[in-house]
Backbone bond lengths (Angstrom), bond angles and torsions (degrees), N, CA, C in turn:
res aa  C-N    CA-C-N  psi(-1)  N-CA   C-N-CA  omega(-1)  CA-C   N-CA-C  phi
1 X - - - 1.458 - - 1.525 109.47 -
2 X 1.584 104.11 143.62 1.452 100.49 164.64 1.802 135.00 -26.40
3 X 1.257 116.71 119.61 1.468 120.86 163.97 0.756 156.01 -123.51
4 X 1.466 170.14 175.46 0.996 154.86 176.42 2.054 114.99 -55.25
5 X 1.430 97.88 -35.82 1.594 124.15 -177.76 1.800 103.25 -62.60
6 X 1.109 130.91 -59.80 0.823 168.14 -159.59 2.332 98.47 -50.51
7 X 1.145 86.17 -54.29 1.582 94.40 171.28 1.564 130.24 -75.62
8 X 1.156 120.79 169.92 1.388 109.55 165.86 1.598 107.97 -149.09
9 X 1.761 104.62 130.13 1.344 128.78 -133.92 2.155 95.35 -100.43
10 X 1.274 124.87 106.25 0.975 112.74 -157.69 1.795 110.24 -77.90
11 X 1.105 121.71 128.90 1.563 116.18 179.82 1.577 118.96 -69.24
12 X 1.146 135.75 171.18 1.665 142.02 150.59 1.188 92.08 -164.80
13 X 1.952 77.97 152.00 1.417 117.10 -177.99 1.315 128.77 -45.33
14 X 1.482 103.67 -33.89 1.658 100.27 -176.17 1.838 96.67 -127.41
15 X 1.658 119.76 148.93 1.633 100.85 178.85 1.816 104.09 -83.93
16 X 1.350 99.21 140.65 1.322 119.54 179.24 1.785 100.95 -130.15
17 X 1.380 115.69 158.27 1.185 111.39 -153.21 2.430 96.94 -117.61
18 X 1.347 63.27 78.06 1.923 88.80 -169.71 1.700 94.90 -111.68
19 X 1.243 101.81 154.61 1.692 104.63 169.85 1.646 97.88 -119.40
20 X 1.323 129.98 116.96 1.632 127.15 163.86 2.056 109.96 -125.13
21 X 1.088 81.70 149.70 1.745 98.02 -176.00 1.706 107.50 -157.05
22 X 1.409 86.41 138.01 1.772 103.32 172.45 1.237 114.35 -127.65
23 X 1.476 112.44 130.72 1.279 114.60 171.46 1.793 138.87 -78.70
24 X 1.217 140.24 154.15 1.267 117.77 162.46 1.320 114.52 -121.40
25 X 1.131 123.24 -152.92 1.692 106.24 -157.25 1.689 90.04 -96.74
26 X 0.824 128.38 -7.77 1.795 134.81 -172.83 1.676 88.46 -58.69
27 X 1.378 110.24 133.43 1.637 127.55 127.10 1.603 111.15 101.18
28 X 1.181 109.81 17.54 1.635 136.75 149.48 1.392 114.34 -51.40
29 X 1.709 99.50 164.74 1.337 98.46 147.63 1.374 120.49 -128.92
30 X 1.168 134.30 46.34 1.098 152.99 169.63 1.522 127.03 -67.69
31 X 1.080 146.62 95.53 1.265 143.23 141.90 1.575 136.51 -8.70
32 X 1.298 102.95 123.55 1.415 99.39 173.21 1.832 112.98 -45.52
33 X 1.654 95.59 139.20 1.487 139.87 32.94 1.783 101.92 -118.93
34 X 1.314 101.80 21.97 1.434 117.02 177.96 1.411 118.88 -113.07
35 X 1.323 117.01 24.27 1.284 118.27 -179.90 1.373 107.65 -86.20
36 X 1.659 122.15 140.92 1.397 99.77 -4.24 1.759 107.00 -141.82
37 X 1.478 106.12 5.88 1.485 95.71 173.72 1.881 88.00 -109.95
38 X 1.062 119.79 93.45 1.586 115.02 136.97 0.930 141.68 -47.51
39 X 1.471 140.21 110.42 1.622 96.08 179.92 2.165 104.17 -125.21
40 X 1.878 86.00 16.84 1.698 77.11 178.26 1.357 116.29 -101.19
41 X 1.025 134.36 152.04 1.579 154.71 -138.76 1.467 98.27 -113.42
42 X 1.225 138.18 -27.94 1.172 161.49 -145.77 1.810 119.90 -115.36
43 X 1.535 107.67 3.29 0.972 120.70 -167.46 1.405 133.30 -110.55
44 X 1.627 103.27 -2.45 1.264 102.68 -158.97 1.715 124.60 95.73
45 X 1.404 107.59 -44.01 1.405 107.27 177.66 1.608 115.72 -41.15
46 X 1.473 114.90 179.10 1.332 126.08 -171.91 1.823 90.59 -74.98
47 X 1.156 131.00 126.00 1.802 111.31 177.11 1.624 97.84 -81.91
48 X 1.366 138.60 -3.00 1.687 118.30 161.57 0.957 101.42 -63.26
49 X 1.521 136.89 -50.87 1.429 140.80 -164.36 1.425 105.25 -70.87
50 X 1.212 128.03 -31.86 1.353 113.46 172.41 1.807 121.88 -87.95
51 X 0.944 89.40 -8.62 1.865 100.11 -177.27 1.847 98.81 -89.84
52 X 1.626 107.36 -34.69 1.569 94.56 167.70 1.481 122.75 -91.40
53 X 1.375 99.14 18.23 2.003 106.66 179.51 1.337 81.04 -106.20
54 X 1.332 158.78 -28.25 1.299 148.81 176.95 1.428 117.40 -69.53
55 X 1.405 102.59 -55.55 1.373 109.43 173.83 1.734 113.09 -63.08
56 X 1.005 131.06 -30.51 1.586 137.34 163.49 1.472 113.10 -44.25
57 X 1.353 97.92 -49.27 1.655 113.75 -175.07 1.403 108.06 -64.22
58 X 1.987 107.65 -60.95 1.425 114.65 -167.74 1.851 115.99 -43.25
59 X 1.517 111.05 -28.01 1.187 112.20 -161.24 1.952 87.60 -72.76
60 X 1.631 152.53 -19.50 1.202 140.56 -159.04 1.662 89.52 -105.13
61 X 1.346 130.05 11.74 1.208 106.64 178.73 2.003 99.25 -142.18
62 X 2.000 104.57 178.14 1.485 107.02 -164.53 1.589 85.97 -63.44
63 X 1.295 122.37 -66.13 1.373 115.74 -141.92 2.074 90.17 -139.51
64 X 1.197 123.54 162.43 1.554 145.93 173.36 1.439 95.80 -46.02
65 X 1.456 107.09 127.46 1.652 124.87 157.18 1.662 99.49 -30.23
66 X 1.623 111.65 152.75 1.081 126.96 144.13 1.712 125.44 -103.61
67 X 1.552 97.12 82.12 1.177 109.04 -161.20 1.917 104.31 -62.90
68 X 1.695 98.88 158.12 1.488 101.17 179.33 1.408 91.01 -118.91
69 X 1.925 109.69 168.32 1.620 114.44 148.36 1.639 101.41 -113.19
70 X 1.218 88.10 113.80 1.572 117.45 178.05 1.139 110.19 -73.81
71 X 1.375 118.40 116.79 1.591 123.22 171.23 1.999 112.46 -120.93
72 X 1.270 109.63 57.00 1.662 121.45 179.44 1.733 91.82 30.07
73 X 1.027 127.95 68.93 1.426 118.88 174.01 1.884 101.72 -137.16
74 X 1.458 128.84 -171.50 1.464 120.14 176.29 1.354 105.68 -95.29
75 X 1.382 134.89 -34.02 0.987 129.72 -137.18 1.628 111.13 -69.61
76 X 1.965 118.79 141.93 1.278 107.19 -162.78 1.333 105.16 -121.65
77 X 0.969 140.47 106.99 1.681 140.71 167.62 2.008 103.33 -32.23
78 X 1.392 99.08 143.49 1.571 113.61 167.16 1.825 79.55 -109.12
79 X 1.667 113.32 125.58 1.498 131.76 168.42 1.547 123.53 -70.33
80 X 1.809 101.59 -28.65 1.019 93.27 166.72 1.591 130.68 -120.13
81 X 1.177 105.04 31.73 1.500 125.36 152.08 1.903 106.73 -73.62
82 X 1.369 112.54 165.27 1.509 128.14 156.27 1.615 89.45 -40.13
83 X 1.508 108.18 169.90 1.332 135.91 146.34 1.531 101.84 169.93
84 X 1.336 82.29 -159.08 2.046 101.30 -169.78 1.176 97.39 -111.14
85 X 1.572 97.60 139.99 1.521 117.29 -161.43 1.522 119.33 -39.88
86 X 1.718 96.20 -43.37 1.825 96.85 172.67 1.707 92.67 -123.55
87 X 1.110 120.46 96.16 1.261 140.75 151.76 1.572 117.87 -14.68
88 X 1.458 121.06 103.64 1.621 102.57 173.85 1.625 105.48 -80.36
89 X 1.373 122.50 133.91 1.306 129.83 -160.90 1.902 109.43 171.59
90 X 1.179 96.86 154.99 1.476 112.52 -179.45 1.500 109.12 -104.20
91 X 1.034 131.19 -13.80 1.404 135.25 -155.21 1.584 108.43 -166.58
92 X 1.385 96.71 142.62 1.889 80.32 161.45 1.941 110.41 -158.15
93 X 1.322 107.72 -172.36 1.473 92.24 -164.94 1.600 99.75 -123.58
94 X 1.498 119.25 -179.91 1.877 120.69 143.15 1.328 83.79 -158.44
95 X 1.664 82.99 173.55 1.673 115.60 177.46 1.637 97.93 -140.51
96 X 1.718 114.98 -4.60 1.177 96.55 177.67 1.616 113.01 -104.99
97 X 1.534 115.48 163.33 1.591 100.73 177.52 1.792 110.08 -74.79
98 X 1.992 93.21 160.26 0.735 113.37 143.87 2.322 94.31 67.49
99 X 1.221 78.51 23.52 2.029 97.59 163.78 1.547 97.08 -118.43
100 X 1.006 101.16 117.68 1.399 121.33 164.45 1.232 140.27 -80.26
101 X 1.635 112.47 72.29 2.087 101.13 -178.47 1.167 101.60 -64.15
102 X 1.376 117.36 161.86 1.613 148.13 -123.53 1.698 106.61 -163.54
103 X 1.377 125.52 111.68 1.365 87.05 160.41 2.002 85.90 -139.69
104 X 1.149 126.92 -179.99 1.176 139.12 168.63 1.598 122.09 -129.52
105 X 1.092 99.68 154.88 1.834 114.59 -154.43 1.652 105.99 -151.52
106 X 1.496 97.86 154.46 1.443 100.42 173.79 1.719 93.40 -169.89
107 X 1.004 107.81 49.25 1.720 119.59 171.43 1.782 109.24 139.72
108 X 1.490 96.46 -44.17 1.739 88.40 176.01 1.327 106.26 -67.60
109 X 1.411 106.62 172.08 1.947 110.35 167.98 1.435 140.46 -133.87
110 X 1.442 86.84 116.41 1.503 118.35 169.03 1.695 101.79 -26.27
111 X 1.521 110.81 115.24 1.398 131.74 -176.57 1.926 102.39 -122.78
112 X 1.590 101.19 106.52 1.972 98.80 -179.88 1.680 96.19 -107.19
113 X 1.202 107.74 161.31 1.288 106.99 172.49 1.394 107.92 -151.09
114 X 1.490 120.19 173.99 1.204 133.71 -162.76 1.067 128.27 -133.92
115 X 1.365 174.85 -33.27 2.008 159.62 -83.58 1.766 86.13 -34.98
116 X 1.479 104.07 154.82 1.079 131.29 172.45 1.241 100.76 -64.23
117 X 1.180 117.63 -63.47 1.498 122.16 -170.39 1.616 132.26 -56.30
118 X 1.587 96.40 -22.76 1.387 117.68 164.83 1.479 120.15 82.22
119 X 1.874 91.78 44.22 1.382 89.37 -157.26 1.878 100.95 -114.62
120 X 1.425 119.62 15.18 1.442 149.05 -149.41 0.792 97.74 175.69
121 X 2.015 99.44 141.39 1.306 112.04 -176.29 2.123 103.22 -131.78
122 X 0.896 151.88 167.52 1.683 122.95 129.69 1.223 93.80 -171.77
123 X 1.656 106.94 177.32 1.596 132.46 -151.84 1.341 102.20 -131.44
124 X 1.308 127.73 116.82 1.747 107.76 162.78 1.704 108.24 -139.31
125 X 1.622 105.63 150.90 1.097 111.14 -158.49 1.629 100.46 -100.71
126 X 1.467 119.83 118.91 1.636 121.85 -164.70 1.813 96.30 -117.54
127 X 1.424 103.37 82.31 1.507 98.51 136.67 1.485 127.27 -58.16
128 X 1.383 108.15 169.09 1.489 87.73 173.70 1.715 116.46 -74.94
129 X 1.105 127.18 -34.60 1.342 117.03 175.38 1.869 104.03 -49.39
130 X 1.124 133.15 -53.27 1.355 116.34 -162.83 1.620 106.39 -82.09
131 X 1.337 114.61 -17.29 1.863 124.09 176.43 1.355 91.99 -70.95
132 X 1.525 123.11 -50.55 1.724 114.93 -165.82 1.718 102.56 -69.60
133 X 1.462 120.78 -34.43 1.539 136.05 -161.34 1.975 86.78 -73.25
134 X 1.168 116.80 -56.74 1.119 111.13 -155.10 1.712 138.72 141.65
135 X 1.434 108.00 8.77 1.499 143.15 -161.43 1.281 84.78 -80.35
136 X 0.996 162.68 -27.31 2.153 128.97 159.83 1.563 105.16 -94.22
137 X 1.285 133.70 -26.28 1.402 136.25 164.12 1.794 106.00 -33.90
138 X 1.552 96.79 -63.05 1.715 104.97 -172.24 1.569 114.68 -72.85
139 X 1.499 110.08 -34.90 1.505 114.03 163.19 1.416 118.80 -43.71
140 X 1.615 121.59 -50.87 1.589 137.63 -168.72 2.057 96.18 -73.81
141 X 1.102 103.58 -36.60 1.140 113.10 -175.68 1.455 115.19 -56.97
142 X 1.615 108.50 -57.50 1.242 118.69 -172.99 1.660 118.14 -99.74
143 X 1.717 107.20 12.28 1.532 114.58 167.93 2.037 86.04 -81.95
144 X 0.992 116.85 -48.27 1.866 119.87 -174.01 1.486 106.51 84.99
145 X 1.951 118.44 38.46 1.406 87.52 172.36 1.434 88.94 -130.43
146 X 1.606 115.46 -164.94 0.889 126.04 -168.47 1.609 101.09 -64.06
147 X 1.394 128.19 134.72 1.475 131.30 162.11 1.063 129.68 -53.15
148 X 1.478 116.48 -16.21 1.629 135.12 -176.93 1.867 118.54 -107.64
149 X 1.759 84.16 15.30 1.436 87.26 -175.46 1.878 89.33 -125.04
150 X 0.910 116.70 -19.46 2.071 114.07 157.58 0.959 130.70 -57.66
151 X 1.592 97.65 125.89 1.333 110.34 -177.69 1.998 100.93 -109.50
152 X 1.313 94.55 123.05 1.597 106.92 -177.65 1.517 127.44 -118.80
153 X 1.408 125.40 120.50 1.504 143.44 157.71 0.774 137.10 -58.48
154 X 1.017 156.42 90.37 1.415 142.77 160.02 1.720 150.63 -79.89
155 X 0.978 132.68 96.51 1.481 147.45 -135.83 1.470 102.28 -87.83
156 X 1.341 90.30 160.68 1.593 106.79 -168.37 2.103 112.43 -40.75
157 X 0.591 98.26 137.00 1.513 103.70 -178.46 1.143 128.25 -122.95
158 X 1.714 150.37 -161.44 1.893 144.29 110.31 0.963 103.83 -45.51
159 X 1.401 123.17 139.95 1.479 131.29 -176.95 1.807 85.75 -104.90
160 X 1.656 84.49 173.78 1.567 92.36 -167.39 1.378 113.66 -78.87
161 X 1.213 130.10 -13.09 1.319 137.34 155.03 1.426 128.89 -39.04
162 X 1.527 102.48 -47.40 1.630 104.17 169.93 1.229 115.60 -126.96
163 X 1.496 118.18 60.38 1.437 107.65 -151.83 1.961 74.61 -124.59
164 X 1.329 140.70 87.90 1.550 120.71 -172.24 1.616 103.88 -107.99
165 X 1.138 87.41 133.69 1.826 81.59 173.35 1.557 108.05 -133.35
166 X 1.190 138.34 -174.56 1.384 139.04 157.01 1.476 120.71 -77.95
167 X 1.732 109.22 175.30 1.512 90.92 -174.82 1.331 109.14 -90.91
168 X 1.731 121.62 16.49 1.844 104.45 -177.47 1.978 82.62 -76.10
169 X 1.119 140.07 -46.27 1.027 123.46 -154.69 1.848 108.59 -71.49
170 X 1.685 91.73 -24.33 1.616 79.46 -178.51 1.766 112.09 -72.10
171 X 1.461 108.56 -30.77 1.545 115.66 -173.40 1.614 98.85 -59.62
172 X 1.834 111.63 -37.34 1.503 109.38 -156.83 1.415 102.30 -68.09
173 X 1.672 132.07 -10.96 1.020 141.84 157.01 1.351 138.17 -68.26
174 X 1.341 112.85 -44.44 1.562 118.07 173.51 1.532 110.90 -60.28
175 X 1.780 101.10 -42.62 1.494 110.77 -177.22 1.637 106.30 -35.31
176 X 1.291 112.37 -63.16 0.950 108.62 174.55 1.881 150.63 -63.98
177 X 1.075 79.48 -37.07 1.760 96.35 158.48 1.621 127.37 -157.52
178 X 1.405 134.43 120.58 1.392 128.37 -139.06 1.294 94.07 -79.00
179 X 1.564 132.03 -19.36 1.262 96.18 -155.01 1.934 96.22 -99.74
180 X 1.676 122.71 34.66 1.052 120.17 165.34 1.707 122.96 -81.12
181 X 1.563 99.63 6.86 1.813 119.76 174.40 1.193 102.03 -80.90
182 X 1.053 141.72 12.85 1.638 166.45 133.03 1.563 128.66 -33.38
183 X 1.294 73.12 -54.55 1.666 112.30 -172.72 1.553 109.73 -70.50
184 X 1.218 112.39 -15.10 1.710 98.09 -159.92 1.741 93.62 -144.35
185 X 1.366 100.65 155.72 1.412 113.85 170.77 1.495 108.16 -151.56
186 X 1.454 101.56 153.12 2.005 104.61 -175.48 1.625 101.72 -54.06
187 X 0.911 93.50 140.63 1.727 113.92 159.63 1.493 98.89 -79.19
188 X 1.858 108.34 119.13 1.429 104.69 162.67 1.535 126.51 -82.68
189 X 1.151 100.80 -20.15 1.667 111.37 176.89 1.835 119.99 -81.95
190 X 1.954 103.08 -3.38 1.433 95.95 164.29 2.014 100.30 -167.20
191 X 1.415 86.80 97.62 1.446 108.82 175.24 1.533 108.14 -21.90
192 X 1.326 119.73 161.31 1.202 130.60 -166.73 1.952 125.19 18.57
193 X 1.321 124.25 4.21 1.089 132.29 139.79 1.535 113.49 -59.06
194 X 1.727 107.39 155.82 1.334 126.11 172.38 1.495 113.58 -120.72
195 X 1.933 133.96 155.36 1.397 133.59 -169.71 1.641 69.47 -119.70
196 X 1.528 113.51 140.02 1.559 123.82 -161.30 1.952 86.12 -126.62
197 X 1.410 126.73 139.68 1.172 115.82 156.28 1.512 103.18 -99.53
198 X 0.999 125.95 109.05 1.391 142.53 141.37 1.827 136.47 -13.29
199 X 2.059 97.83 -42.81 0.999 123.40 144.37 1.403 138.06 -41.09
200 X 1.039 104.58 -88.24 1.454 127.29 140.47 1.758 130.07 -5.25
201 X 1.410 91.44 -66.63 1.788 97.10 166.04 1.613 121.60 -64.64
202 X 1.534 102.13 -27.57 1.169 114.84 -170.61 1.568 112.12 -81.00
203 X 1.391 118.81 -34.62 1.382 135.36 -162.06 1.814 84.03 -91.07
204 X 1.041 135.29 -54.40 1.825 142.47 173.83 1.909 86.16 -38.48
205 X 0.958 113.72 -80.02 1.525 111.19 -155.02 1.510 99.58 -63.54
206 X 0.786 131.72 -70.39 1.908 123.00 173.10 1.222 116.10 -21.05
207 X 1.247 117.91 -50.49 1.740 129.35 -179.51 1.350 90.62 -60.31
208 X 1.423 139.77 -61.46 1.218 115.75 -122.81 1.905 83.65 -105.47
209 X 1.138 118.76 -0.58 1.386 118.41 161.69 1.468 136.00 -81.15
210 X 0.912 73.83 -0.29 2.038 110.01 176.73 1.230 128.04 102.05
211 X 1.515 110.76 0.34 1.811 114.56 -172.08 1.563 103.56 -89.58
212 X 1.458 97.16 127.97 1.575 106.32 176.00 1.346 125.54 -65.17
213 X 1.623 92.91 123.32 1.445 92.89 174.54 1.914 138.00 -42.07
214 X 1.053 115.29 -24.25 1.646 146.28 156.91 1.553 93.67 -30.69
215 X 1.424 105.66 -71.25 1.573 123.97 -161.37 1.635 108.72 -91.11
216 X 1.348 118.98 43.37 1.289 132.58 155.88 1.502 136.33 -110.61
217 X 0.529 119.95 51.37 1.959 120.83 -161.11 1.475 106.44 -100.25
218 X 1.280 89.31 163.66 1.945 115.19 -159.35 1.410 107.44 102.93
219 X 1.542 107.59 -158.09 1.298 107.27 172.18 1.689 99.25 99.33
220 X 1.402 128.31 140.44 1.308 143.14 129.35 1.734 96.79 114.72
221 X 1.692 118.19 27.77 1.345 126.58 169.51 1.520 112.09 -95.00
222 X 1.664 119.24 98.52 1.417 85.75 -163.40 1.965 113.91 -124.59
223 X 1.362 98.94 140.43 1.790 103.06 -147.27 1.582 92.14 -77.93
224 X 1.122 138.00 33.49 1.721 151.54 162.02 1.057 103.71 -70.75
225 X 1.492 104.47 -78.81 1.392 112.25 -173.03 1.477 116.16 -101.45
226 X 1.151 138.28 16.85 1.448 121.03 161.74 1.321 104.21 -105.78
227 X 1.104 121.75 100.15 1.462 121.45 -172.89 1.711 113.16 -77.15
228 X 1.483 110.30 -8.67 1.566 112.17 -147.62 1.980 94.97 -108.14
229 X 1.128 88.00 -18.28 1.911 103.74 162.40 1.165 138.75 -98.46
230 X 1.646 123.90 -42.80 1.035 161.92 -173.10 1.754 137.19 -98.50
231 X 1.215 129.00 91.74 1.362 130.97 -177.88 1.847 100.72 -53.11
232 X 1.230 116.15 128.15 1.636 101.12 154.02 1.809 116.45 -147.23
233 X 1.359 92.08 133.45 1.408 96.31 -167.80 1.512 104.25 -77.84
234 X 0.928 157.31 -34.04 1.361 140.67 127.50 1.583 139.39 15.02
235 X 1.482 92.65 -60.79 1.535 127.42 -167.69 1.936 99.29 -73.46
236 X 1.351 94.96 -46.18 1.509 108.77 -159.59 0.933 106.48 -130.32
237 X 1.470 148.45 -50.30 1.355 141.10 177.85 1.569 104.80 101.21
238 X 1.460 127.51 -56.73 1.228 131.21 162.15 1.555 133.40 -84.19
239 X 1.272 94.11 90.88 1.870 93.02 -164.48 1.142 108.97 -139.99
240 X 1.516 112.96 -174.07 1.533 124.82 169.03 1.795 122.90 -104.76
241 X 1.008 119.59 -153.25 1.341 120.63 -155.99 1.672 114.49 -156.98
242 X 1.841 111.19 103.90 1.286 84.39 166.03 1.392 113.22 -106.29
243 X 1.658 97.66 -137.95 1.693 99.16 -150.48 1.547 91.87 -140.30
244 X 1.546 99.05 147.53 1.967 109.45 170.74 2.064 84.46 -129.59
245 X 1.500 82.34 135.28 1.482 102.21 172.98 1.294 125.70 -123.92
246 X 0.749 119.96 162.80 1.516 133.39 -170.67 2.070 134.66 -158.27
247 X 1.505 115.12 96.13 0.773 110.39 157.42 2.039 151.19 -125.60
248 X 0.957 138.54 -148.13 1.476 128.81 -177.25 2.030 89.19 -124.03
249 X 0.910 96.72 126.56 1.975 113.46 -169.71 1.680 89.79 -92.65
C-alpha cells in the first residue's frame, strides 16, 4: 500500500514554504504492465485501478491534482483562472494555496518550480519536442516574476545514456541555441544516432532565461534504467504514468 517511502520529496536551495512530491510506480494497485501506481487515465489501464491509485495518493496531499491532457506542446494553463475541467496544456501555474499543478511523465521531464518568496507555484511537462519548442520559457513567462528569483527541480527523467534520438532532433536543437551541441554525443552502439542529455538541455534553457544555475537542483534520476521505480515508455512502450507535483502551503 501507498507510503510515505514510496515518493520522492524534491529539495531546494533555499526553504520556501511550497508543498512538492513525486511519485514512483511503487504502491498501487495496478496490474502489470502498469503496476502499480498508475496514475494516467489515458493509457489503457483498468480506469478503477487508476481512480484508486489517485485516491491512494489524494489522501498525502491538501486537495486532488489538477490534472492536464498533455499533448508535448508549450501551452500553460493559469489554475486559477476558469478553464476546462482537464485542461489541454503542457504546463500550468497558481498563486493560490494549496492548488496543485500536476504534470505526468514516463521518460520526458517533469520540470516544478518556485519564486523564493513563495508567491507562485507551476509544473511543466518537457519532452523534448516542448523543451526544444519552448515549454519552461512560457512557464517563466506566465509565473511573471523575476527569472532570477526561481527556484527549479527537476524530476526523474531518460538519462543520457539511453536517451537516442536522430540528428533532425539534435539540429532542431542547436537551431535554436548553439551551445545545445553540448547536449549530445554519437551513440557507439548505433552509427549516426545521438545519446541526448535531457538534463543538460534543460539546465542550458533555464540559464539562458535568466534562472541561476545555483537555483536548479535534481536531475540525473533516470526512469530507463530503473525499472523497479520508474514507468518508461521507451523501455516498454506499454506502461503507466507517474506524477511531479507542486503546490503554495
Amino acid at each position: 500500500m501507498l507510503n510515505k517511502d514510496h515518493f520522492i520529496v524534491p529539495t531546494w536551495e533555499t526553504s520556501i514554504e511550497v508543498g512538492a512530491l513525486a511519485t514512483t510506480r511503487l504502491g498501487g494497485v495496478s496490474k502489470a504492465p502498469y503496476d502499480s501506481l498508475n496514475l494516467g487515465s489515458h493509457v489503457e489501464d483498468e480506469l478503477i485501478s487508476v481512480y484508486e491509485n489517485r485516491h491512494l495518493l489524494n489522501r498525502f496531499l491538501p486537495s486532488k491534482p489538477q490534472w492536464l491532457q498533455q499533448i508535448h506542446g508549450i501551452e500553460v494553463v493559469d489554475l486559477d483562472l476558469p478553464h476546462d475541467e482537464v485542461p489541454v496544456a503542457d504546463a500550468a501555474i497558481s498563486r493560490k494555496k494549496d492548488v496543485i499543478c500536476a504534470v505526468q511523465t514516463a521518460d520526458c521531464l517533469p520540470v516544478l518550480f518556485a519564486d523564493k518568496e513563495a508567491t507562485v507555484v507551476g509544473a511543466a511537462h518537457a519532452g523534448w519536442r516542448g523543451l526544444c519548442d519552448g515549454v519552461l520559457e512560457a512557464t517563466i513567462a506566465k509565473m511573471d516574476v523575476d527569472p532570477s528569483q526561481l527556484l527549479v527541480w527537476l524530476g526523474a527523467a531518460i538519462g543520457p545514456a539511453a536517451f537516442e534520438v536522430g540528428e533532425e532532433v539534435r539540429q532542431a536543437f542547436i537551431s535554436k541555441d548553439a551551445k545545445a551541441i553540448e547536449a549530445f554525443v554519437p551513440n557507439p552502439a548505433n552509427s549516426g544516432k545521438w545519446l541526448a542529455n535531457i538534463y543538460l538541455l534543460a539546465k542550458q534553457r533555464l540559464i539562458a532565461a535568466g534562472v541561476h544555475s545555483t537555483q536548479i537542483s535534481g536531475g540525473g534520476l533516470c526512469t530507463y534504467s530503473d525499472k523497479e521505480r520508474f514507468f518508461s515508455y521507451r523501455r516498454d512502450k506499454v506502461t503507466g504514468r507517474q506524477a511531479s507535483m507542486i503546490w503554495l502551503r
